[in-house]
DRENMARKOL-701118 format. One line per field, with one value per residue: x, y, z of N, C-alpha, C, O, CB in turn. Coordinates in steps of 0.001 Angstrom, whole numbers, plus 500000, padded with zeros to 6 digits. Glycine has a CB too. Layout:
N
n.X <- c(X, ...)
n.Y <- c(Y, ...)
n.Z <- c(Z, ...)
ca.X <- c(X, ...)
ca.Y <- c(Y, ...)
ca.Z <- c(Z, ...)
c.X <- c(X, ...)
c.Y <- c(Y, ...)
c.Z <- c(Z, ...)
o.X <- c(X, ...)
o.Y <- c(Y, ...)
o.Z <- c(Z, ...)
cb.X <- c(X, ...)
cb.Y <- c(Y, ...)
cb.Z <- c(Z, ...)
END
This chain:
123
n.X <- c(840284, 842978, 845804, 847726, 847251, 847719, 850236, 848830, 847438, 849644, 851178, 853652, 853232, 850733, 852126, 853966, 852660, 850827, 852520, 853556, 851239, 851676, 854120, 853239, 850861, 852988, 854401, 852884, 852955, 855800, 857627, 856473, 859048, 860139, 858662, 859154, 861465, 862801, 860646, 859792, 861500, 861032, 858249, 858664, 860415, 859421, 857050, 857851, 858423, 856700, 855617, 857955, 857252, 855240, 855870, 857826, 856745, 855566, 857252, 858804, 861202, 862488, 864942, 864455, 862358, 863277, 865308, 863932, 862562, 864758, 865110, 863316, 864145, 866200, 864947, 863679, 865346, 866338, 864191, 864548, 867289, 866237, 864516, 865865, 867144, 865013, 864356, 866912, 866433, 864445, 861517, 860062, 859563, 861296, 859758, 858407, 860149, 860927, 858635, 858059, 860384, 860085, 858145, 859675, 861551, 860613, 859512, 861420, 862745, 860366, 861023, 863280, 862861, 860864, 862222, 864113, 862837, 862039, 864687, 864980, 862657, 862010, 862515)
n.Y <- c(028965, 030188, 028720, 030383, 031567, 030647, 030904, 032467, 030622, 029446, 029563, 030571, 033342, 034175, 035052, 037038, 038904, 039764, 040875, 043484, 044766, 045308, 046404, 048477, 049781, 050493, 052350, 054848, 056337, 057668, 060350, 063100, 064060, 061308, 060663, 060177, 059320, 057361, 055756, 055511, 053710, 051506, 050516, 049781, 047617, 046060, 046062, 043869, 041722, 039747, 039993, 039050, 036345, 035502, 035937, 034188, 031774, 032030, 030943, 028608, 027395, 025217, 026431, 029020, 029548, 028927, 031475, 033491, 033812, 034016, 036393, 037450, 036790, 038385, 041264, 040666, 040908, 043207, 044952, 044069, 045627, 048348, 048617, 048287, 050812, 053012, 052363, 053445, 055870, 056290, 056148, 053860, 051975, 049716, 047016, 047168, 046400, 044279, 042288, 042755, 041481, 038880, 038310, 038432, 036841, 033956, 034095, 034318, 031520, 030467, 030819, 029972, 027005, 026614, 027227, 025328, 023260, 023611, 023291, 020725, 019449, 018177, 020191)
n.Z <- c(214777, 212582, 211004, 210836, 213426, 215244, 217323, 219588, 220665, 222536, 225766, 226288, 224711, 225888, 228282, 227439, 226432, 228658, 229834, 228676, 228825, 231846, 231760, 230272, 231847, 234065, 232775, 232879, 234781, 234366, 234567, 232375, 230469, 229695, 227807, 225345, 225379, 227088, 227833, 225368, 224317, 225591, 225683, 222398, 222807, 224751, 223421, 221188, 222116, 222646, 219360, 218249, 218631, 217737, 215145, 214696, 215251, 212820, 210979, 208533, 208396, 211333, 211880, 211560, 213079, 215328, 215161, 215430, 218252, 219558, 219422, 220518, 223447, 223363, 223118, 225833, 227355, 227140, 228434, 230670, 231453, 230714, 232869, 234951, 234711, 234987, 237522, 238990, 238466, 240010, 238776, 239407, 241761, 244251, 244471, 242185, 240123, 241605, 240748, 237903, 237293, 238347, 236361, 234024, 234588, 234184, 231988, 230417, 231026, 229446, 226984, 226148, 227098, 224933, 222511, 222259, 222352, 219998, 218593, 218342, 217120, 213804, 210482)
ca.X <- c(841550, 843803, 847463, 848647, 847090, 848268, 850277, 847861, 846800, 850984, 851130, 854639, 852437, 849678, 852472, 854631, 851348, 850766, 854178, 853393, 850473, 852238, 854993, 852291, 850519, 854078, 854909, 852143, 853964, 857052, 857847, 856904, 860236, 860709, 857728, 859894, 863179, 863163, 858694, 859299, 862278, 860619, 856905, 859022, 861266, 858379, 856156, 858622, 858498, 855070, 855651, 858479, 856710, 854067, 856359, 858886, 855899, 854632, 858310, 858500, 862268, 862653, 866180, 864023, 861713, 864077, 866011, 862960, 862691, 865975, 865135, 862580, 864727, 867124, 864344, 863092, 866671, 866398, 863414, 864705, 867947, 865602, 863574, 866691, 867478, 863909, 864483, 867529, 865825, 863458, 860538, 859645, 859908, 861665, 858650, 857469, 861246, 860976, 857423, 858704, 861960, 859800, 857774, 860566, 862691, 859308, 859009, 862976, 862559, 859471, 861197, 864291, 862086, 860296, 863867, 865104, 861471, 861901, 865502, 864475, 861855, 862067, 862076)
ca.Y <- c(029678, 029182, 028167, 031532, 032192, 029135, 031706, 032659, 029081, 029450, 030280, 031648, 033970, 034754, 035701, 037976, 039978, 040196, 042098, 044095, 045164, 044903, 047736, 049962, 050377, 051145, 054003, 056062, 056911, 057843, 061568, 063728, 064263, 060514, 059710, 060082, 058558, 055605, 054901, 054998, 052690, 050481, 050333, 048805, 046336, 045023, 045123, 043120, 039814, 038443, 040523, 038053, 035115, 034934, 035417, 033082, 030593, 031602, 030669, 027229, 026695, 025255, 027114, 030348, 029525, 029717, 033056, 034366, 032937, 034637, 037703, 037569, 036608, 039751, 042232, 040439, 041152, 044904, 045061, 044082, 046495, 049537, 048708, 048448, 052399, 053228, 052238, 053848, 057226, 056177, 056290, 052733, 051502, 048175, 046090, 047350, 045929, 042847, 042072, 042419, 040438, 037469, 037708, 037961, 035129, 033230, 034115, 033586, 030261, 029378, 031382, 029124, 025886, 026834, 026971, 024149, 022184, 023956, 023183, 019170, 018927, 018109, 021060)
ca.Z <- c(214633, 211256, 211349, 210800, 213918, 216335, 218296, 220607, 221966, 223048, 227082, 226433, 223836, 226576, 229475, 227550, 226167, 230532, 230015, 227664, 229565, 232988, 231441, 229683, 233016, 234734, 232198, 232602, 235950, 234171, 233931, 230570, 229270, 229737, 226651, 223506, 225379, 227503, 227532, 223901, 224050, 226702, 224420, 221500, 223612, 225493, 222181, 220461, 222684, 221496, 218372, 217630, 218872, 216572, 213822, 215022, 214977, 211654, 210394, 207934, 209315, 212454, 212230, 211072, 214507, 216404, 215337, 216337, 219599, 219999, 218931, 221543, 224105, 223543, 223575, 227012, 228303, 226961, 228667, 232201, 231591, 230571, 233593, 236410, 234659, 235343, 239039, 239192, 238267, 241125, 238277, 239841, 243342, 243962, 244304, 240819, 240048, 241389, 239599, 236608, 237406, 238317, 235370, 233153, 234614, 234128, 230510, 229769, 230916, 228745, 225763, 226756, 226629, 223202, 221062, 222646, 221386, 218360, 217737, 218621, 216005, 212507, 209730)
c.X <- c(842371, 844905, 848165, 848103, 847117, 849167, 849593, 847073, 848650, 850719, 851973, 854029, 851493, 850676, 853404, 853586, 850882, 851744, 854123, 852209, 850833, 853120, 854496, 851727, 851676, 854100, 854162, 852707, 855229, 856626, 857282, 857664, 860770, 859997, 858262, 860971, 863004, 861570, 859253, 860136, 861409, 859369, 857814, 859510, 859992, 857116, 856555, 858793, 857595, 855156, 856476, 858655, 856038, 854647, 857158, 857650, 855096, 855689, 857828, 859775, 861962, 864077, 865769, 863087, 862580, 865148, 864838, 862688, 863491, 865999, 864174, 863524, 865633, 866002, 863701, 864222, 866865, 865534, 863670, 866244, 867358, 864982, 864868, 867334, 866256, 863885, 865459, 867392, 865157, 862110, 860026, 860222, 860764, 861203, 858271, 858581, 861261, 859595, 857679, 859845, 861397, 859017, 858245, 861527, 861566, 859599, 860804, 862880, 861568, 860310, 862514, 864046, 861288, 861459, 864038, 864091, 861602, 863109, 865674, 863893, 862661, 861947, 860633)
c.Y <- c(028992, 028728, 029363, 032347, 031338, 029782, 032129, 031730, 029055, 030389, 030885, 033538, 034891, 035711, 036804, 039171, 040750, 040981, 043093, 044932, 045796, 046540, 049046, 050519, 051028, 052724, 054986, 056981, 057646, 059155, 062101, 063552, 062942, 059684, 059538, 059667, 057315, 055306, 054706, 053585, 051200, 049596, 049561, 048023, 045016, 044263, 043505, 041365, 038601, 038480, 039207, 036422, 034262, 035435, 034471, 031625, 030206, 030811, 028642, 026596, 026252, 026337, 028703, 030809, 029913, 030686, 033866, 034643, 033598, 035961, 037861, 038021, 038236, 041112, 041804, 041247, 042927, 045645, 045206, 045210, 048131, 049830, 048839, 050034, 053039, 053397, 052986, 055244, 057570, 056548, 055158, 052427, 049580, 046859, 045760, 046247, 044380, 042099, 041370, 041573, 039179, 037317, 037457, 037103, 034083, 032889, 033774, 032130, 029398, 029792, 030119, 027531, 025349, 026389, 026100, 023026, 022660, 023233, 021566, 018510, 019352, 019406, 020164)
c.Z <- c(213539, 211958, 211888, 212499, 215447, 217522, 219562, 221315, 222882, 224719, 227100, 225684, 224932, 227769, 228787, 226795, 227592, 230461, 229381, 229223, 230802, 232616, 231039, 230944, 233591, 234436, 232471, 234038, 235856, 233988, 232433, 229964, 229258, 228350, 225513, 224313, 226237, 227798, 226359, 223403, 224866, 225677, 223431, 221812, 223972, 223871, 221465, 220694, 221728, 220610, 217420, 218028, 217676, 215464, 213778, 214546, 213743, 210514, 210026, 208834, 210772, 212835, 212280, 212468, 215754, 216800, 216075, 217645, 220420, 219928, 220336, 222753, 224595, 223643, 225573, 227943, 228108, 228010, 230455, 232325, 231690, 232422, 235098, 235995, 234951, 236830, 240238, 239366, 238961, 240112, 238841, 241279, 243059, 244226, 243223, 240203, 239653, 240774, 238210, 236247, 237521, 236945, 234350, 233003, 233844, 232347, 229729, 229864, 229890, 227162, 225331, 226049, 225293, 222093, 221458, 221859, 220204, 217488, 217778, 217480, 214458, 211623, 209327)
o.X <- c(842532, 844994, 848879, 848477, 846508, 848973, 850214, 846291, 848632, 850231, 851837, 854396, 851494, 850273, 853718, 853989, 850635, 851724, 855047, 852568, 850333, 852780, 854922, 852029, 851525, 853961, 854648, 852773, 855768, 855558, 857657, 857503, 861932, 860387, 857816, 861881, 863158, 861485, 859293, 859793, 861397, 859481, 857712, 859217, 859775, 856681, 855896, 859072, 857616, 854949, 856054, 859575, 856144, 853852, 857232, 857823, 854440, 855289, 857137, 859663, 861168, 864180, 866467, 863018, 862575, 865715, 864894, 862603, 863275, 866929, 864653, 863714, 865672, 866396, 863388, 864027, 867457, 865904, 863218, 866330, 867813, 865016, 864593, 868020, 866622, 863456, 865291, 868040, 864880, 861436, 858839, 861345, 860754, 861878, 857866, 858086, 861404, 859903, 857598, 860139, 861970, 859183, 857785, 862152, 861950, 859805, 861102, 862929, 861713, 860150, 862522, 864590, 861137, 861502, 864370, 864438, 861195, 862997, 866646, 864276, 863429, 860973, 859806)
o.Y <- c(027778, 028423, 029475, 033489, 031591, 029339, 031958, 031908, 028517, 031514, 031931, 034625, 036120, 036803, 037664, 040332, 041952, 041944, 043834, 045456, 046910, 047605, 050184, 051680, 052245, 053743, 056110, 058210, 058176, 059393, 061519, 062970, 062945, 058618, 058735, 059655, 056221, 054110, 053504, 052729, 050046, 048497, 048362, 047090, 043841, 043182, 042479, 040372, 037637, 037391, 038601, 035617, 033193, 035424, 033828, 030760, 029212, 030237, 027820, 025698, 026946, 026916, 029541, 031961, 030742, 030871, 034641, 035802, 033830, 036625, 038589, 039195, 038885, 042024, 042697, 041968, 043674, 046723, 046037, 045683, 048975, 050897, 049477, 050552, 054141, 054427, 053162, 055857, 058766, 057410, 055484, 052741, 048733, 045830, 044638, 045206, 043660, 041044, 040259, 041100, 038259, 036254, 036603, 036677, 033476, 031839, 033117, 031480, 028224, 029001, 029522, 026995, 024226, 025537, 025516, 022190, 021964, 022758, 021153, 017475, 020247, 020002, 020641)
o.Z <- c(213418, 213148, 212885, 212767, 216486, 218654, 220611, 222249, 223989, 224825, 227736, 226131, 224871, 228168, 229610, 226711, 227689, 231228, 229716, 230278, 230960, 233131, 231239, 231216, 233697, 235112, 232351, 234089, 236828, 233423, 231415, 228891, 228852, 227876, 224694, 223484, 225694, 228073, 226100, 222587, 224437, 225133, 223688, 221064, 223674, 223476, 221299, 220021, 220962, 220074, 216435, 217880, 217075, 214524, 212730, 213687, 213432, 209501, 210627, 209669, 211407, 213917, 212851, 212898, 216663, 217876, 217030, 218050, 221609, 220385, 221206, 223069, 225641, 224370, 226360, 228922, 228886, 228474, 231242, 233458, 232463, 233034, 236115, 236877, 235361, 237350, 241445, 240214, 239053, 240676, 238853, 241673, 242166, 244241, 242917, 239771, 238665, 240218, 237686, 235149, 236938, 236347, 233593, 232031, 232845, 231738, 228731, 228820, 229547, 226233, 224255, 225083, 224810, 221205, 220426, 221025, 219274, 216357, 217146, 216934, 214104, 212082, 208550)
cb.X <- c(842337, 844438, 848441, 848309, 846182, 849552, 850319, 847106, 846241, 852164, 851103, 856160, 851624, 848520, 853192, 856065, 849844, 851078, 855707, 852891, 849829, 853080, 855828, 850773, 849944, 855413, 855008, 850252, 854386, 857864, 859143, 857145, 861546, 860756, 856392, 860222, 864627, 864461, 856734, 859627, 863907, 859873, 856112, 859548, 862086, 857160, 856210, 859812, 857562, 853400, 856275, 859501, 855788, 852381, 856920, 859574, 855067, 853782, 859804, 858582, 863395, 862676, 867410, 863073, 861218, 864378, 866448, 862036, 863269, 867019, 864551, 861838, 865244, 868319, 863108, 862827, 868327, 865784, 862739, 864968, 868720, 864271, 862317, 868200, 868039, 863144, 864775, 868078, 865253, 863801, 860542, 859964, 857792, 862585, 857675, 857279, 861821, 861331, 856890, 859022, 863146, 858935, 857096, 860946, 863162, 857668, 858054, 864502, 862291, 857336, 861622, 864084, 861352, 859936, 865505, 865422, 859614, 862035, 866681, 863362, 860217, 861150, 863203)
cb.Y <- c(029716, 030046, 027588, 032645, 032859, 027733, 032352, 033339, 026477, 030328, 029712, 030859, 032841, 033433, 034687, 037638, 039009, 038951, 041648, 043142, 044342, 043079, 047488, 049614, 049461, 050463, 054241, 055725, 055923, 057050, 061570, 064826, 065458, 060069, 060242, 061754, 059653, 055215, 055953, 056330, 053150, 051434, 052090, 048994, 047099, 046376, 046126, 043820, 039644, 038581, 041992, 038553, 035350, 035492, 036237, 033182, 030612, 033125, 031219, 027074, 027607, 023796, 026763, 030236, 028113, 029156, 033938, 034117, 031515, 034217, 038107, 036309, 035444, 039962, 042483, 038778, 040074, 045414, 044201, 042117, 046189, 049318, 047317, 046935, 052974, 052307, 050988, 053400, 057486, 057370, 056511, 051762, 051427, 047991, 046404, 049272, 046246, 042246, 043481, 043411, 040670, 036965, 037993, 038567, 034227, 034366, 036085, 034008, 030061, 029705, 033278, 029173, 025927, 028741, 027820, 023859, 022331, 025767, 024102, 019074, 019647, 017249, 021510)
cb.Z <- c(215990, 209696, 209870, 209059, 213300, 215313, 217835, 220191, 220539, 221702, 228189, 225450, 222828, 227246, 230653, 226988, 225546, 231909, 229461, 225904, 229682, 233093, 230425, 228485, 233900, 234280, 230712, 232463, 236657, 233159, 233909, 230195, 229572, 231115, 226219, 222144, 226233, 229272, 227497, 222680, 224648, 228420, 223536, 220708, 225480, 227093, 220802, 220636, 224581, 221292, 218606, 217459, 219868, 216659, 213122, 217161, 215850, 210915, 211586, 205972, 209449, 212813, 211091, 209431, 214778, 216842, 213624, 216164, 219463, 219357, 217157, 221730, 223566, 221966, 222241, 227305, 227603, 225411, 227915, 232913, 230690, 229168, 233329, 236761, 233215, 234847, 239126, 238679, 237373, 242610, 237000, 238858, 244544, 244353, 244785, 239891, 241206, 242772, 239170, 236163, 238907, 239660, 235139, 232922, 236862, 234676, 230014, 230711, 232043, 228886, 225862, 228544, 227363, 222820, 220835, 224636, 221774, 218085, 217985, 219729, 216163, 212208, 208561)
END
């Protein structure tokens, strides 16, 4: 594996790809008229975690690492708002709910732990 591709030995990397996954299975449950408005919003939120992982990590800054990081962070949090309007709609039960609530505290915390190592080290 090169450099550019060091991302993917990252466990924060491996669990929010599980989310990704984890949300795509959900949607297919969601209503029709829900695929172009909140699946489609949900699909880019959730994409977006790992998405801006492994660019966050391909970043030279450490200051540039960890906008990313952050960027993450705020789609994670989009991700658990989309998903308590989802519940609200009763497209999800509140098991499916809390699932996703533990795996996204989970993954805030490692996303959490990453910037903080990032903003530690040296450029």
């Amino acid at each position: 594996m090169n450099d550019e591709q060091k991302y993917r030995k990252l466990l924060v990397y491996e669990k929010a790809t599980a989310l990704v996954v984890h949300i795509y299975k959900l949607l297919k449950k969601f209503p029709k008229e829900e695929q172009y408005a909140l699946c489609d919003q949900l699909r880019r939120a959730v994409v977006s975690i790992p998405s801006n992982i492994a660019e966050g990590v391909g970043r030279i800054s450490n200051k540039d690492r960890a906008h990313f990081i952050e960027i993450a962070y705020g789609s994670l949090l989009e991700v658990n708002c989309q998903m308590d309007v989802a519940k609200r709609l009763g497209y999800i039960i509140e098991e499916e709910l809390e699932s996703i609530d533990a795996e996204s505290l989970e993954l805030a915390r490692m996303l959490s732990g990453l910037r903080a190592s990032v903003l530690r080290t040296n450029s």
